[in-house]
One Martini backbone bead per residue (centre of mass of N, CA, C, O) as a GRO file, in nm:
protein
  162
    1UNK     BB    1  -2.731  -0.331  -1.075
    2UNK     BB    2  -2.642  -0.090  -0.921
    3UNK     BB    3  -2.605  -0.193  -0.672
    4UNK     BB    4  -2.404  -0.353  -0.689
    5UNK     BB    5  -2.178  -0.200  -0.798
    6UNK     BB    6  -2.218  -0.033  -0.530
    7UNK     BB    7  -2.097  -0.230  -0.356
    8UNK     BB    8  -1.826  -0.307  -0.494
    9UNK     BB    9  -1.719  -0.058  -0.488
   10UNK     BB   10  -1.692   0.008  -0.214
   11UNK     BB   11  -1.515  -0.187  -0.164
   12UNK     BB   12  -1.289  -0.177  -0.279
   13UNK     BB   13  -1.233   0.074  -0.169
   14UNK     BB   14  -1.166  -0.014   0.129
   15UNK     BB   15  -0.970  -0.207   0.081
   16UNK     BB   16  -0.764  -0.026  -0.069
   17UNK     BB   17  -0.788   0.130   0.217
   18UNK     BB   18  -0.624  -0.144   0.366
   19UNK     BB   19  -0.385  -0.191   0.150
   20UNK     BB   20  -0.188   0.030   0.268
   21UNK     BB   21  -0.082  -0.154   0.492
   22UNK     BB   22  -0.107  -0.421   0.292
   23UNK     BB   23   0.105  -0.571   0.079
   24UNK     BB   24  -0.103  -0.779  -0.069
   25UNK     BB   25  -0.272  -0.487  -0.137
   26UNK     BB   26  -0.338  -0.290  -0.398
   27UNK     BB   27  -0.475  -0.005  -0.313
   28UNK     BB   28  -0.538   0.204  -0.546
   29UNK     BB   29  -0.604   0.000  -0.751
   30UNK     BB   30  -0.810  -0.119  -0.573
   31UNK     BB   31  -0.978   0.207  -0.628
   32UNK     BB   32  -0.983   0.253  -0.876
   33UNK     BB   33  -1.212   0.000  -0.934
   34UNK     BB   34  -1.415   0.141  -0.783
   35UNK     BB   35  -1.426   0.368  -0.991
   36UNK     BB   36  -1.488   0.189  -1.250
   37UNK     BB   37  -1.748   0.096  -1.166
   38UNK     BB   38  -1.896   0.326  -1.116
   39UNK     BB   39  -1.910   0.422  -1.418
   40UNK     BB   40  -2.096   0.170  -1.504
   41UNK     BB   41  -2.322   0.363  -1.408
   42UNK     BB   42  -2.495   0.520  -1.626
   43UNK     BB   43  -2.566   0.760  -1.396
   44UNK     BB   44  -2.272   0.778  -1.399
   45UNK     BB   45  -1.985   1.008  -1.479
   46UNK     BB   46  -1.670   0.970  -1.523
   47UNK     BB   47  -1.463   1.092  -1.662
   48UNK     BB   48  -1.183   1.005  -1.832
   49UNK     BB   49  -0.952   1.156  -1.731
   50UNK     BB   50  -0.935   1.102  -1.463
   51UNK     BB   51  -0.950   0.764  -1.484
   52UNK     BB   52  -0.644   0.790  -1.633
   53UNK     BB   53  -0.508   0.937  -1.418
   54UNK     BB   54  -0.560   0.733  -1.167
   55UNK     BB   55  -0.395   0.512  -1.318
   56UNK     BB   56  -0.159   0.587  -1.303
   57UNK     BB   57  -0.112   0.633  -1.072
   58UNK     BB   58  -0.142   0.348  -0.971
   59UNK     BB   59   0.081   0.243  -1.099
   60UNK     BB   60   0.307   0.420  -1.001
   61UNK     BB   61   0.279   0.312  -0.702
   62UNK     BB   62   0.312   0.008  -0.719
   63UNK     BB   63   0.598   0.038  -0.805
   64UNK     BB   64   0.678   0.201  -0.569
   65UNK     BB   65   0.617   0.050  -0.349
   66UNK     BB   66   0.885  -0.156  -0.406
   67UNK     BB   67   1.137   0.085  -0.383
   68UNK     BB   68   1.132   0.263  -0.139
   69UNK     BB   69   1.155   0.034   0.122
   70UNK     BB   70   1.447  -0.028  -0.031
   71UNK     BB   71   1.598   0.272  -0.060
   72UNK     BB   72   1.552   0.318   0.285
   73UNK     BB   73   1.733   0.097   0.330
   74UNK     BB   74   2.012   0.181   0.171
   75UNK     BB   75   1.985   0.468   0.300
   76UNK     BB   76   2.101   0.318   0.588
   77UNK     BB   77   2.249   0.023   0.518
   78UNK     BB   78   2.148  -0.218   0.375
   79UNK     BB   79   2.128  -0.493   0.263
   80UNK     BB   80   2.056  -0.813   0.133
   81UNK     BB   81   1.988  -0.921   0.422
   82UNK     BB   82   1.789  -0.746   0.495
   83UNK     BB   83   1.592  -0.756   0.283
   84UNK     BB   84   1.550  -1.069   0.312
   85UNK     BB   85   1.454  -1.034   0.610
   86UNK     BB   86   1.205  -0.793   0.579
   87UNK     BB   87   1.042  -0.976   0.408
   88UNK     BB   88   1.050  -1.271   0.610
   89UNK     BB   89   0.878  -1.049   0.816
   90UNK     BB   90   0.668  -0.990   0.632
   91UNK     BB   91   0.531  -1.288   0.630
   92UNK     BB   92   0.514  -1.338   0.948
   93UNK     BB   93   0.368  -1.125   1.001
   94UNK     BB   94   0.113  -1.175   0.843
   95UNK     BB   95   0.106  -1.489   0.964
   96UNK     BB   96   0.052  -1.338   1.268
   97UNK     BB   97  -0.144  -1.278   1.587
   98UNK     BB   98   0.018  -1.002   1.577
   99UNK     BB   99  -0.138  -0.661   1.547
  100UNK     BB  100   0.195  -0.563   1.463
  101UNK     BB  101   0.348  -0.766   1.254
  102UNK     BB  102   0.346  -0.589   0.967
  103UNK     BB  103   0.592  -0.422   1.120
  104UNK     BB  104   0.772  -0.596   1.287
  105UNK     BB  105   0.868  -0.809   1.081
  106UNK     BB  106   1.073  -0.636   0.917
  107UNK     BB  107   1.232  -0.531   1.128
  108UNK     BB  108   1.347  -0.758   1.248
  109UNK     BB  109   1.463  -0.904   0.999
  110UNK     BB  110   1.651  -0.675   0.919
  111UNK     BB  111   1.794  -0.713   1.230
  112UNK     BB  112   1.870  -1.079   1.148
  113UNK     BB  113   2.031  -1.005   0.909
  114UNK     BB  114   2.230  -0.783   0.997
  115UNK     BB  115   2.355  -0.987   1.198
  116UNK     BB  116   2.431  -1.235   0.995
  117UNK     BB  117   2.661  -1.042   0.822
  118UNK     BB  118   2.814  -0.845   1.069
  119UNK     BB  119   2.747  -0.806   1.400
  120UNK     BB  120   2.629  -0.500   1.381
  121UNK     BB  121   2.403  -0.357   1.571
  122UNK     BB  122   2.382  -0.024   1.514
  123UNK     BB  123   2.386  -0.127   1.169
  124UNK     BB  124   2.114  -0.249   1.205
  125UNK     BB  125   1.919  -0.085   1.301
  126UNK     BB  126   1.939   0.126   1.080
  127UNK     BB  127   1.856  -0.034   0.874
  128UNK     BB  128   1.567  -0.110   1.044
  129UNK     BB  129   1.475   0.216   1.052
  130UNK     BB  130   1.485   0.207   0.688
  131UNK     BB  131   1.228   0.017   0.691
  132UNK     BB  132   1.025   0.164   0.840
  133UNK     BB  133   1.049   0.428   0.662
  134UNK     BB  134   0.943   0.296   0.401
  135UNK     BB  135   0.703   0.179   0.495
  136UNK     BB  136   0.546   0.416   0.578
  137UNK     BB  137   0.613   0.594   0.343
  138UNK     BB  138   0.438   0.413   0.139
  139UNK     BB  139   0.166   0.382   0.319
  140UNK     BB  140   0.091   0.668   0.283
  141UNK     BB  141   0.068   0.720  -0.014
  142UNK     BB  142  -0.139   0.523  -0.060
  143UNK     BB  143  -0.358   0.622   0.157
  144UNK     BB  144  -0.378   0.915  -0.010
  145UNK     BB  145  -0.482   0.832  -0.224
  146UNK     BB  146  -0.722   0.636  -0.150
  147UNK     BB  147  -0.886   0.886  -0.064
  148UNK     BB  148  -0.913   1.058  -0.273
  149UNK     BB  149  -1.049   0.833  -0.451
  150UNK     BB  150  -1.304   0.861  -0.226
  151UNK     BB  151  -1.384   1.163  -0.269
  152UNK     BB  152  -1.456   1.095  -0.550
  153UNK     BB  153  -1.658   0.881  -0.517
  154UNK     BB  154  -1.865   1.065  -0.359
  155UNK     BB  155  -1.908   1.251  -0.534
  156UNK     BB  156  -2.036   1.096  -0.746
  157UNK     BB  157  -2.247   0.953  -0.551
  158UNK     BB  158  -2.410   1.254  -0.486
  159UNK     BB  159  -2.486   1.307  -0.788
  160UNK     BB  160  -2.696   1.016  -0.785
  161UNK     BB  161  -2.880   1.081  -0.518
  162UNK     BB  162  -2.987   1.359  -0.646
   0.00000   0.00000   0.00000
């Protein structure tokens, strides 16, 4: 049962960092679980206070998550069509086959919104590049969360091994 779980919470592990970059993997959440399962294995004991610690942290990340690349596009200008381009390019950027759609896909969505509601130009751009920072942004966070939950987790499985 041991085994499983560490494969299992490994996994998640894995997933929560690689779902930094996706937005449909709720990133250090899901590395969260990782570390929760490694919890449930009888010799791994990691404290209750980190494990609190670190769910709130993901928590408040998961609702960041959704606000920071929202107000990054606000404050460069961009509006309610930028945003709804956005999405609608990170949809389609997660659903093609080109290597970096889901960055891609937001950028253009947000400026073929921004040129459908304004016909500016110059100020679509700076909105579509208000969306790259916001996403970028996001993505660092929960990357750099999603690492330490990592370090937590080794620390713990090499007291483990030993």
């Amino acid at each position: 049962m041991d085994l499983f779980l560490i494969i299992i919470s490994s996994l998640l592990i894995i997933i929560g960092i690689v779902g930094s970059f996706m937005p449909v993997i709720p990133g250090p959440l899901t590395s969260w679980f990782g570390l929760f399962l490694l919890n449930l294995i009888p010799t791994i004991e990691i404290d209750n206070s980190i494990l609190a610690i670190t769910f709130v942290i993901a928590i408040i990340i998961f609702f960041l998550d959704n606000l920071i690349p929202i107000y990054g596009s606000k404050y460069f200008g961009a509006t309610k069509y930028g945003i709804i381009g956005a999405v609608i390019g990170l949809i389609i950027g997660l659903l093609s086959p080109i290597p970096f759609g889901i960055l891609l896909g937001p950028i253009f969505g947000a400026l073929i919104g921004e040129l459908i509601f304004n016909n500016d130009l110059k100020k679509s751009i700076k909105s579509s590049v208000g969306v790259l920072i916001g996403f970028v942004a996001s993505s660092l966070i929960k990357f750099v969360t999603c690492i330490v939950y990592l370090i937590i987790y080794l620390i713990q499985f090499w007291g483990y091994i030993l």
